[in-house]
N, CA, C and O of each residue as an XYZ file, in Angstrom:
320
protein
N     109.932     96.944    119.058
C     109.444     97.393    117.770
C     110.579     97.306    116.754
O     111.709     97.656    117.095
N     110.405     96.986    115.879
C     111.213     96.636    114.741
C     111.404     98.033    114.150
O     110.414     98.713    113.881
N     113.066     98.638    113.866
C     113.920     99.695    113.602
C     112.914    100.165    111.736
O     112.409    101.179    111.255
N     113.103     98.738    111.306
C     112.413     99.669    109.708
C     111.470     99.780    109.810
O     111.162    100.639    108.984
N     110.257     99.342    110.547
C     108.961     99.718    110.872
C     108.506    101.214    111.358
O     107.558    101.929    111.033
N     109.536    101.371    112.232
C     109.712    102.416    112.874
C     110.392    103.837    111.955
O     110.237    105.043    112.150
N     111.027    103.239    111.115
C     111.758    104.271    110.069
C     110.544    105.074    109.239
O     110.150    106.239    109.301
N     110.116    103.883    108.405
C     108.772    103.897    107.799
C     107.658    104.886    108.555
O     106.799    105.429    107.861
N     107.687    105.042    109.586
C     106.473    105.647    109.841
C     106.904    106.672    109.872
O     106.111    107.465    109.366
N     108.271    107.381    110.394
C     108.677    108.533    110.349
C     108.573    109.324    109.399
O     108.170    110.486    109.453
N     109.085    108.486    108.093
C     108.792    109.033    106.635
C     107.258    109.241    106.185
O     106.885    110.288    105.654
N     106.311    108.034    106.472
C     105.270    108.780    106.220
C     104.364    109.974    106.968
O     103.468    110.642    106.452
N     104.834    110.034    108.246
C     104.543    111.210    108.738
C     105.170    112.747    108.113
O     104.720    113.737    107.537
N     106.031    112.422    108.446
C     106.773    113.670    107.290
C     106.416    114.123    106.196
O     106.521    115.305    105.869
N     105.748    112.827    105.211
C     105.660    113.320    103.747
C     104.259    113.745    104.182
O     103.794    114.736    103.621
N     103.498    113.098    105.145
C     101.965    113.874    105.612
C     101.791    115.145    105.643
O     101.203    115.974    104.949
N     102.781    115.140    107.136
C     103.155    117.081    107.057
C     103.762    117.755    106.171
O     104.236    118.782    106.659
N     103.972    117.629    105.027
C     104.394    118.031    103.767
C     103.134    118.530    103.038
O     102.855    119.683    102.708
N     102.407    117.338    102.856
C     100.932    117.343    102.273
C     100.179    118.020    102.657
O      99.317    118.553    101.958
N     100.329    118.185    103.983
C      99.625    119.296    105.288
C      99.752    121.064    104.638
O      98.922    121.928    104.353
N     101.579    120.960    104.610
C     101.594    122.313    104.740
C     101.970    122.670    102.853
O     102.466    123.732    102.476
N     101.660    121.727    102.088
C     101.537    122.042    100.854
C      99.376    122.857    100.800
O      98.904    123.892    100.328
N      98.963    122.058    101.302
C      97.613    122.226    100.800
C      97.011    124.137    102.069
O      96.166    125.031    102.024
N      98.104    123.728    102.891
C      97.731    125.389    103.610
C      98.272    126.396    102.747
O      97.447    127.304    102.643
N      99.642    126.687    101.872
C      99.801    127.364    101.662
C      99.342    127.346     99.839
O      99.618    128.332     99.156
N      98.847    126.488     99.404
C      98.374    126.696     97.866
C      97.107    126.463     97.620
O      96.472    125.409     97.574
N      96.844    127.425     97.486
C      95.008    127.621     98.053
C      94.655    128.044     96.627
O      93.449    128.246     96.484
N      95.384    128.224     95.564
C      94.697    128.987     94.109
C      94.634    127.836     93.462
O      95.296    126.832     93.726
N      93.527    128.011     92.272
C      93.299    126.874     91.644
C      93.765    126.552     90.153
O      93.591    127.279     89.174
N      94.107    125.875     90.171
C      95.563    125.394     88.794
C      94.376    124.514     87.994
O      93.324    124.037     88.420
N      94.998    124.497     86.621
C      94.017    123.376     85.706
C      94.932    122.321     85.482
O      96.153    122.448     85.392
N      94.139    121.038     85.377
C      94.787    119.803     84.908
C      93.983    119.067     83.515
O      92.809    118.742     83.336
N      95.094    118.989     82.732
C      94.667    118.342     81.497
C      95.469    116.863     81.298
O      96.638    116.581     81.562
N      94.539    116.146     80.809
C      95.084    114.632     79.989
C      94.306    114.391     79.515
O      93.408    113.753     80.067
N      94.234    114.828     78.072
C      93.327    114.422     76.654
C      93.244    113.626     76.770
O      92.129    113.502     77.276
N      94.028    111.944     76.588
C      94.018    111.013     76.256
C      92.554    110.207     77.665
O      91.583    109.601     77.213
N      92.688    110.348     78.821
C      91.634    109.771     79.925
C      90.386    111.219     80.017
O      89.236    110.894     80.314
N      90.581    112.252     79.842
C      89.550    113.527     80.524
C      89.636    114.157     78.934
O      90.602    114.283     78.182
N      88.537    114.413     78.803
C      88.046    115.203     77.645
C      88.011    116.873     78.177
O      88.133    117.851     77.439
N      87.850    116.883     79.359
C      87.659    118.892     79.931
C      88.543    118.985     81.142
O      88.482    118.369     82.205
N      89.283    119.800     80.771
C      90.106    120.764     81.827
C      89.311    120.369     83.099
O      88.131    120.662     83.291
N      90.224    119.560     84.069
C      89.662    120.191     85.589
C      90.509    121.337     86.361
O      91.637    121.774     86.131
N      89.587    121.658     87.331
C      90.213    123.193     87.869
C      90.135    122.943     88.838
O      89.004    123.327     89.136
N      90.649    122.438     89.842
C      90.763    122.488     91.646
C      91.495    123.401     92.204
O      91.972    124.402     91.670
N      91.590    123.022     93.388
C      92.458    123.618     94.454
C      93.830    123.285     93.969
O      93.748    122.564     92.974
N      94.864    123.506     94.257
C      96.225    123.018     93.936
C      96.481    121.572     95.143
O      96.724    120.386     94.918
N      96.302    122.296     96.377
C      95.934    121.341     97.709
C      95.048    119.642     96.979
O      95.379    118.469     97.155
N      94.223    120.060     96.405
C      93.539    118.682     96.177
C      94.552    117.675     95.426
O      94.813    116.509     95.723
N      95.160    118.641     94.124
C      95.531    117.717     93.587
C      96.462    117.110     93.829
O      96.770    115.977     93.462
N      97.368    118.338     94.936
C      98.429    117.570     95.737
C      98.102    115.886     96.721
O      98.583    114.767     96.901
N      97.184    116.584     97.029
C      96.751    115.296     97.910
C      95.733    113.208     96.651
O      95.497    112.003     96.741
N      95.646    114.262     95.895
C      95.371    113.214     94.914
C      96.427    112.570     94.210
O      96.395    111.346     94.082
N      97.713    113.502     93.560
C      98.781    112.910     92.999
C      99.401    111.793     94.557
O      99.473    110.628     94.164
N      99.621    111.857     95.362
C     100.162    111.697     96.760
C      99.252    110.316     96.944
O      99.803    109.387     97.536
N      98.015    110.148     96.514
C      96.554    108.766     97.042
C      97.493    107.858     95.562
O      98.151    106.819     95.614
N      97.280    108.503     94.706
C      97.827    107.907     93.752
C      99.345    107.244     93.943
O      99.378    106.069     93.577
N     100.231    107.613     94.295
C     101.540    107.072     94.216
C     101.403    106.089     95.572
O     101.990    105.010     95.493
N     100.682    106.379     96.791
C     100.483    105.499     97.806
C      99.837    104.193     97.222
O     100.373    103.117     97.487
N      98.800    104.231     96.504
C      98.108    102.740     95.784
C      98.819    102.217     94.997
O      98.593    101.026     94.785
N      99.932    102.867     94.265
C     100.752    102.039     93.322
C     101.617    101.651     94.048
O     101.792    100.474     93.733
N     102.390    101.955     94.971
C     103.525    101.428     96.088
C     102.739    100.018     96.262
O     103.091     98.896     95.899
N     101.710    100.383     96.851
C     101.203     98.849     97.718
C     100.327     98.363     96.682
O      99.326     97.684     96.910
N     100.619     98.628     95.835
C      99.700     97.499     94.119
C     101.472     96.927     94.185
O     101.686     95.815     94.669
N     102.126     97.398     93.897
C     103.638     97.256     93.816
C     104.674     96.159     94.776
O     105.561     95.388     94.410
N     104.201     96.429     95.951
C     104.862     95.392     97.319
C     103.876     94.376     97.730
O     104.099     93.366     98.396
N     102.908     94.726     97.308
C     101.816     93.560     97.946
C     101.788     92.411     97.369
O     102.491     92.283     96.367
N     101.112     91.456     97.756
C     101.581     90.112     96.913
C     102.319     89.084     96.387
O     102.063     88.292     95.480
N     103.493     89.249     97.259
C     104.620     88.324     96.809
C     104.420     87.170     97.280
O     103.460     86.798     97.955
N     105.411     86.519     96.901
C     105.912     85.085     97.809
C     105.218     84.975     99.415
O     105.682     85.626    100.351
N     104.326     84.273     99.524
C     103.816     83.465    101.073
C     104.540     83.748    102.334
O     105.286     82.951    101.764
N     104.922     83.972    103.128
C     106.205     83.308    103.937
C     107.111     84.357    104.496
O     107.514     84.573    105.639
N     107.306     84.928    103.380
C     108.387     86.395    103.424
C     109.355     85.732    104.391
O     110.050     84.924    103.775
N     109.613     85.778    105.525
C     110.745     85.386    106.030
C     111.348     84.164    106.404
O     112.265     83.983    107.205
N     110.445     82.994    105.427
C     110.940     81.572    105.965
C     112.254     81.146    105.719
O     113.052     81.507    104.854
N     112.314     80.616    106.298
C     114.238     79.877    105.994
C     114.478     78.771    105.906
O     113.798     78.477    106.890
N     114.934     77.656    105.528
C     114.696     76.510    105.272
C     115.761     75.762    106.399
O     116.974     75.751    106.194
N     115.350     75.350    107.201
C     116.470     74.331    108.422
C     117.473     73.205    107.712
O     117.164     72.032    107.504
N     118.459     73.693    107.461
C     119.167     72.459    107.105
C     119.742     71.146    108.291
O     120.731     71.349    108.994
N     119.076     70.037    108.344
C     120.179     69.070    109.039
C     121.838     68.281    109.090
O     122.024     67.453    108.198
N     122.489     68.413    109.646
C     123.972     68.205    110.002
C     123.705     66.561    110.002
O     124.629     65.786    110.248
């Protein structure tokens, strides 16, 4: 198994159980405003929105890394 593959998952497990024990212990419900996209106050859980800010930064990562160059690790053989 490949070492950064393996790194990677550690971290997202971690930031999981983060998410985990953010949404057990904030159980009261907070308001969120942005005039400019939402015209009315929403009121959730704190937990939700944790877990929504968190969906959000995960889709922009991989809107972000996805899509590059073909190949990713080709190398070009030079002849002697």
């Amino acid at each position: 198994m490949n070492a950064k593959l393996l790194l990677k998952t550690i971290f997202l497990i971690v930031v999981l159980m983060l998410l985990v024990l953010m949404g057990m212990h904030n159980r009261q419900d907070i308001s969120f405003k942005l005039p400019p996209l939402l015209k009315e106050t929403v009121s959730q859980p704190a937990a939700l929105m944790y877990f929504g800010f968190f969906a959000v930064g995960v889709l922009t990562g991989t809107v972000l890394t996805a899509g590059g160059k073909g190949g990713g690790g080709s190398k070009s053989k030079s002849s002697s």
